[in-house]
VEXLUMMI-715296 format. One record per atom (N, C-alpha, C): x, y, z. Coordinates in steps of 0.1 Angstrom, whole numbers, padded with zeros to 4 digits, always signed. Layout:
BEGIN
XYZ
...
! end
This chain:
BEGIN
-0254+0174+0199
-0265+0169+0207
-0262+0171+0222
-0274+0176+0230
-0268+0178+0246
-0274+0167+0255
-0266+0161+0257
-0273+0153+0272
-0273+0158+0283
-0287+0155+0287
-0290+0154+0301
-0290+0151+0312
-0279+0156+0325
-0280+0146+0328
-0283+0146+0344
-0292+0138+0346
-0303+0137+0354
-0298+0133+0370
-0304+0137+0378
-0293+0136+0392
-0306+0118+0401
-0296+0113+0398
-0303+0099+0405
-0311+0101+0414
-0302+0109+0428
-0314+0111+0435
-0322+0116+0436
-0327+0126+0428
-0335+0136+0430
-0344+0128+0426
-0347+0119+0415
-0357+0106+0410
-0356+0100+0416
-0350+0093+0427
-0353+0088+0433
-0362+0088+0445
-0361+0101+0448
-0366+0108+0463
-0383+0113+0453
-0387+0117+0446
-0394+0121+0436
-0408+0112+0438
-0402+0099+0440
-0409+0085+0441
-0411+0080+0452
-0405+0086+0460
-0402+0077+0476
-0418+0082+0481
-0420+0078+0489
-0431+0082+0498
-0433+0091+0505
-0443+0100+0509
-0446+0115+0519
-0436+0113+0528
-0438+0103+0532
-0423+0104+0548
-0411+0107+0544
-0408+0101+0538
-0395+0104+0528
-0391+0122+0528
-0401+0125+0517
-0400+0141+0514
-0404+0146+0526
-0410+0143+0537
-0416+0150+0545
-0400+0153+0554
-0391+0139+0554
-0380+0141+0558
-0375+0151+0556
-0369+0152+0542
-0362+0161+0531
-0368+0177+0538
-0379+0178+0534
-0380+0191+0539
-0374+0198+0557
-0374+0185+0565
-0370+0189+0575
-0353+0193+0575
-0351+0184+0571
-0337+0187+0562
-0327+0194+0557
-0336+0201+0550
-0342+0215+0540
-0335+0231+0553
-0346+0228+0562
-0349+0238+0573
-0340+0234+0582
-0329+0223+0585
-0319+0223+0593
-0308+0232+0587
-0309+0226+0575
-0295+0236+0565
-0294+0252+0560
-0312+0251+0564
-0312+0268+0568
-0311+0273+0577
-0308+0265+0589
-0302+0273+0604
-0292+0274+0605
-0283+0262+0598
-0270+0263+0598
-0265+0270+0590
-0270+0272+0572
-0271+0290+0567
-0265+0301+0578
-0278+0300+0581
-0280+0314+0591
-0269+0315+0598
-0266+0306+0608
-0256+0307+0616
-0240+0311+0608
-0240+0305+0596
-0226+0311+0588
-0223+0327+0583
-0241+0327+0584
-0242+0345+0579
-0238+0352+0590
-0243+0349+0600
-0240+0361+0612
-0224+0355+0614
-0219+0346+0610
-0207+0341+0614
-0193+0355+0603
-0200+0354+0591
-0197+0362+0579
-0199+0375+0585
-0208+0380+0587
-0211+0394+0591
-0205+0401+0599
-0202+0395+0613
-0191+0398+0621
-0176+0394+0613
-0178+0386+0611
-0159+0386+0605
-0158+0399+0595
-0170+0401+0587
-0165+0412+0578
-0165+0429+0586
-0178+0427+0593
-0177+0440+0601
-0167+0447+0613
-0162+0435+0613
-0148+0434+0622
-0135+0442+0612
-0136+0437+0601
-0130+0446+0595
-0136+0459+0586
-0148+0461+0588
-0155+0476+0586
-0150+0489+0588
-0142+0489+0599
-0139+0498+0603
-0127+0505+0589
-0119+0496+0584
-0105+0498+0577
-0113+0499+0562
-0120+0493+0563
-0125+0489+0545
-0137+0499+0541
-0141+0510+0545
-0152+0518+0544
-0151+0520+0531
-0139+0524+0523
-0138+0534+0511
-0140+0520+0499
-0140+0507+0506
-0139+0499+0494
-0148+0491+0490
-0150+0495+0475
-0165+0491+0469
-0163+0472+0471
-0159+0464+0468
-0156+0451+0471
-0160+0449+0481
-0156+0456+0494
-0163+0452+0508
-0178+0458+0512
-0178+0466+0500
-0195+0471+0506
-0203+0462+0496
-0201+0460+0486
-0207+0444+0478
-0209+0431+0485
-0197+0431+0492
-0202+0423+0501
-0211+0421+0512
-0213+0432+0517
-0222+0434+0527
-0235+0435+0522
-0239+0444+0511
-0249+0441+0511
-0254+0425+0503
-0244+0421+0497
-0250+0406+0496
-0252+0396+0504
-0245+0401+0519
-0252+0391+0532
-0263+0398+0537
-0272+0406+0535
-0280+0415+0537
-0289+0409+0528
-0284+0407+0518
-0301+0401+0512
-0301+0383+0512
-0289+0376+0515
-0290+0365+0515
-0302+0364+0530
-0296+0371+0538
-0303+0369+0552
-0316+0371+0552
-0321+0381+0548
-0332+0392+0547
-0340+0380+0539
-0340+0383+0521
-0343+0376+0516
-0346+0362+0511
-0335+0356+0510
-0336+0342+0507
-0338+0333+0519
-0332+0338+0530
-0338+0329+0543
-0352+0325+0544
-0354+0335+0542
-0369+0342+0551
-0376+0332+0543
-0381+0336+0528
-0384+0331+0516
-0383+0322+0514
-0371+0310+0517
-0372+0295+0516
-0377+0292+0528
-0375+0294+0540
-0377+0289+0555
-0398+0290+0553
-0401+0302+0545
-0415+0306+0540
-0425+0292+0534
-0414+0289+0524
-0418+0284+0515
-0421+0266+0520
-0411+0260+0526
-0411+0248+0532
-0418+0246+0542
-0423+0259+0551
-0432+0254+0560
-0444+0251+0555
-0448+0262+0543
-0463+0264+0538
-0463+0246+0528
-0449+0240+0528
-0454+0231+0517
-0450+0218+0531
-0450+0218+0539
-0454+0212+0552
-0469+0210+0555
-0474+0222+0553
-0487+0225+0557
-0495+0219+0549
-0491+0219+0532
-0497+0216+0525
-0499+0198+0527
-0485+0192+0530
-0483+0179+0532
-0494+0170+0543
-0497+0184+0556
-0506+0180+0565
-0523+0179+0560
-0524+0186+0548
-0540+0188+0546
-0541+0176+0538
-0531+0170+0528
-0528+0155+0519
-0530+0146+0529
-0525+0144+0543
-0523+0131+0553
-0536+0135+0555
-0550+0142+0558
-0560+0149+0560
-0571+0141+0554
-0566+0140+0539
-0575+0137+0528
-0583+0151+0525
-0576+0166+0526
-0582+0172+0523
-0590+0169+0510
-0600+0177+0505
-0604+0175+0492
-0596+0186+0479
-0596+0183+0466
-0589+0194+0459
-0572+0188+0456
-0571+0184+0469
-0554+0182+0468
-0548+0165+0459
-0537+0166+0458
-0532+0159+0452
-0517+0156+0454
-0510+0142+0458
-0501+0135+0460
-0495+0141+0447
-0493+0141+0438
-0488+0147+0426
-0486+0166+0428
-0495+0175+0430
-0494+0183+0433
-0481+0183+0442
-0485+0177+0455
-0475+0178+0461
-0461+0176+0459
-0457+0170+0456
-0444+0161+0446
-0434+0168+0434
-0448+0180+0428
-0441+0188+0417
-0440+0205+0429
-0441+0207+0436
-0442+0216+0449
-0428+0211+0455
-0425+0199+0455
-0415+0194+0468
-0402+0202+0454
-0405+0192+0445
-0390+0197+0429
-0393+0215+0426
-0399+0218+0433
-0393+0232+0427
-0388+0236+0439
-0391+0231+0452
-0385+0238+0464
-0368+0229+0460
-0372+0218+0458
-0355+0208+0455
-0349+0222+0452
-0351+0226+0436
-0343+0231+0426
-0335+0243+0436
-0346+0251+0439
-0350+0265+0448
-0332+0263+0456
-0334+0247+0465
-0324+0247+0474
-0308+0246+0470
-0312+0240+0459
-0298+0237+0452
-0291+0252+0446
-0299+0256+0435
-0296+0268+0432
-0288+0278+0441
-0295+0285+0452
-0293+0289+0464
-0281+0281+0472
-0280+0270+0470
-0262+0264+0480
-0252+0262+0471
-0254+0268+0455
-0243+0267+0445
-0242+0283+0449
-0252+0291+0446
-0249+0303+0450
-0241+0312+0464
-0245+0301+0471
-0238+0307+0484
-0224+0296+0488
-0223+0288+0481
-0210+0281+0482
-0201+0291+0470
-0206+0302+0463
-0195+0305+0453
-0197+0324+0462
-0201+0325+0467
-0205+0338+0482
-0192+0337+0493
-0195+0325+0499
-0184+0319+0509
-0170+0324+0502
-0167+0316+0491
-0153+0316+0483
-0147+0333+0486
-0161+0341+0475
-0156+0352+0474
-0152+0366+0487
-0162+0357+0499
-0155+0361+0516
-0138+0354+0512
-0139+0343+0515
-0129+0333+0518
-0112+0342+0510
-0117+0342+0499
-0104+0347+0487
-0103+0364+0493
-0116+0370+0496
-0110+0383+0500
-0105+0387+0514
-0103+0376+0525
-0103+0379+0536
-0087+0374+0539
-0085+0366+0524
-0068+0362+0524
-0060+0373+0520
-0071+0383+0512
-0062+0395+0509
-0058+0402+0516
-0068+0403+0526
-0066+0415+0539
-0054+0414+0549
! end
């Protein structure tokens, strides 16, 4: 049998009030600048050594995987949390159509989105980190 097992806070924040998540998402978009800043921090450290490492497939894997972390997933999440910002402003609005629940299952897939994405780029980092000991 598999258990589940469920991350407290994420239930908890789930429940908390628009300010709350409204927080979280700002949050969200700090941890994407500081991202960013480790990419171009990555980029130069690796391109610094570009010059020596031309012929090696490991170092050009790498590159282009800061190439689409930057490009792509930045862009795309930084995309995605403003538009559910937006969304958050038309709810404090009373737009019509919308829904506190809507919003709430919007905030857990951006959660998931984030987490996914900082397991992936914390096992990214490593594989700079382990190759830059080789060099």
């Amino acid at each position: 049998m598999k258990t589940i097992i469920s991350n407290p806070k994420e239930q908890f924040l789930l429940g908390a009030g628009l300010d709350i998540l409204h927080f979280e998402s700002g949050e969200w978009l700090s941890t994407i600048a500081f991202w960013k800043d480790e990419v171009k921090f990555f980029d130069n450290l690796l391109k610094q050594r570009e010059s020596s490492e031309i012929k090696n497939p490991d170092f050009e894997k790498m590159l282009k995987n800061l190439d689409k972390i930057h490009v792509d997933l930045f862009e795309d999440l930084e995309e995605s949390i403003q538009k559910h910002e937006q969304l958050l402003s038309k709810i404090v609005r009373a737009e019509k159509g919308l829904s506190d629940a809507f919003y709430r299952e919007k905030h857990n897939q951006i959660k998931k989105r984030i987490t996914v994405f900082e397991i992936d780029f914390k096992s990214f980092k490593k594989i700079v980190f382990d190759y830059l000991k080789k060099v």
